[in-house]
FITOR-523181 format. One record per residue (C-alpha): residue in three letters; chain; x, y, z. Coordinates in Angstrom, 3 decimals. Example, Ala and Ser with C-alpha at 12.3 -4.5 7.8 and 13.67 -1.06 7.14 Angstrom:
<atoms>
type:mol:x:y:z
ala:A:12.300:-4.500:7.800;
ser:A:13.670:-1.060:7.140;
</atoms>
This chain:
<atoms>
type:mol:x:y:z
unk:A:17.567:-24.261:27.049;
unk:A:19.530:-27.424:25.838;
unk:A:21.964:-26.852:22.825;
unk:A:23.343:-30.522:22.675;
unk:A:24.976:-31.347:26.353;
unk:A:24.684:-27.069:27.455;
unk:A:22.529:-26.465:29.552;
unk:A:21.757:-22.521:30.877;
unk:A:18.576:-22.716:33.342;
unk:A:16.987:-19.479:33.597;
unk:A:15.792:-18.891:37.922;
unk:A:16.920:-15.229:37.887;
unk:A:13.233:-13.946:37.971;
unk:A:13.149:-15.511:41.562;
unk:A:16.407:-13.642:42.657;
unk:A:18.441:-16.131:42.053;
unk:A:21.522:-16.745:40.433;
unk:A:21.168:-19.186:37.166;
unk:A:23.337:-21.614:36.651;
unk:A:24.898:-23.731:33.379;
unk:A:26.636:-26.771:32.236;
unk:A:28.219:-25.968:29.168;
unk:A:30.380:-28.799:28.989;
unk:A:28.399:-31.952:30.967;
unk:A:28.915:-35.704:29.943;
unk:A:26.060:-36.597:31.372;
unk:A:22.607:-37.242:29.114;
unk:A:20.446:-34.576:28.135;
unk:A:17.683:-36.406:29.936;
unk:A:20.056:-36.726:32.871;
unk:A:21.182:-32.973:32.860;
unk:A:17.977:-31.859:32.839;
unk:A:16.759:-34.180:35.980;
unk:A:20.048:-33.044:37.727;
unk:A:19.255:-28.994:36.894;
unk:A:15.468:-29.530:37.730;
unk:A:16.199:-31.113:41.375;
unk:A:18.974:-28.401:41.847;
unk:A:16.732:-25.319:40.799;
unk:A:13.941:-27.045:43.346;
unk:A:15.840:-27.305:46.099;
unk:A:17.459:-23.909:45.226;
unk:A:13.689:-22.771:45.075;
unk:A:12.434:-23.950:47.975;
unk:A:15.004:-24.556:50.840;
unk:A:16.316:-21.054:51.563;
unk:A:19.676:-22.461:51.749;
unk:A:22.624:-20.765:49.425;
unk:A:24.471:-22.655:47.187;
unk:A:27.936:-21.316:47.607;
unk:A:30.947:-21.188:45.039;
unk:A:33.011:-24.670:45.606;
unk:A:29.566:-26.535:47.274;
unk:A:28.914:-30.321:45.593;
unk:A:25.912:-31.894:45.188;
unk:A:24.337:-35.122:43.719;
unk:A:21.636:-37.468:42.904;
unk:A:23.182:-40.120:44.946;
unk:A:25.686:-40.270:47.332;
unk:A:28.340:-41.141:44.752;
unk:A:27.721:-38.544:42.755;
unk:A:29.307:-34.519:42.749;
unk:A:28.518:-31.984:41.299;
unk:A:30.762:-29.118:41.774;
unk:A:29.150:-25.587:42.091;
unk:A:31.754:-22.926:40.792;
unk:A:30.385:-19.245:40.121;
unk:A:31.896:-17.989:36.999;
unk:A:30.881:-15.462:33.995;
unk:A:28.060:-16.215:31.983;
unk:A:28.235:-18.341:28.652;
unk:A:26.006:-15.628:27.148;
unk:A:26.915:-12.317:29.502;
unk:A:30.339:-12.620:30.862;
unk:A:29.239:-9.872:32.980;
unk:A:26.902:-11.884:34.677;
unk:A:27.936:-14.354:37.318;
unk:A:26.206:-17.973:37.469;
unk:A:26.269:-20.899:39.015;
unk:A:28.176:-23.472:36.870;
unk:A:27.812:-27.121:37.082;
unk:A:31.117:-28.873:36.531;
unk:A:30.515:-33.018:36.652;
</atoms>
């Protein structure tokens, strides 16, 4: 769901953690690109993204991966995406 730059992507029916990015600067198109590769590779590798991991598009770019109560359920943790 995007609610101007918030993003909340919904992967828990895989048994995953979700994750949001309730206050990005970055596009909406952009956000979404950046949540799409992260739920694929979140999807498909196996690996764990851990609280305090980074990530990006390029190699200039981090992401920082912080677990933290939900937006929505603050009895929920989720992985939020702090750029």
């Amino acid at each position: 769901m995007i609610c101007g730059m918030m993003m909340h992507v919904v992967i828990s029916a895989f048994n995953q953690r979700e994750f949001e990015a309730p206050e990005s600067k970055l596009e909406p198109t952009e956000l979404f690109d950046l949540a799409h590769g992260l739920a694929t590779y979140v999807l498909t590798s196996g690996n764990e993204v851990r609280d305090g991991d980074t990530f990006g598009r390029l190699e200039t770019e981090r992401i920082r991966v912080t677990y933290a109560p939900s937006m929505w359920d603050k009895a929920r943790l989720v992985m939020r995406l702090e750029s």
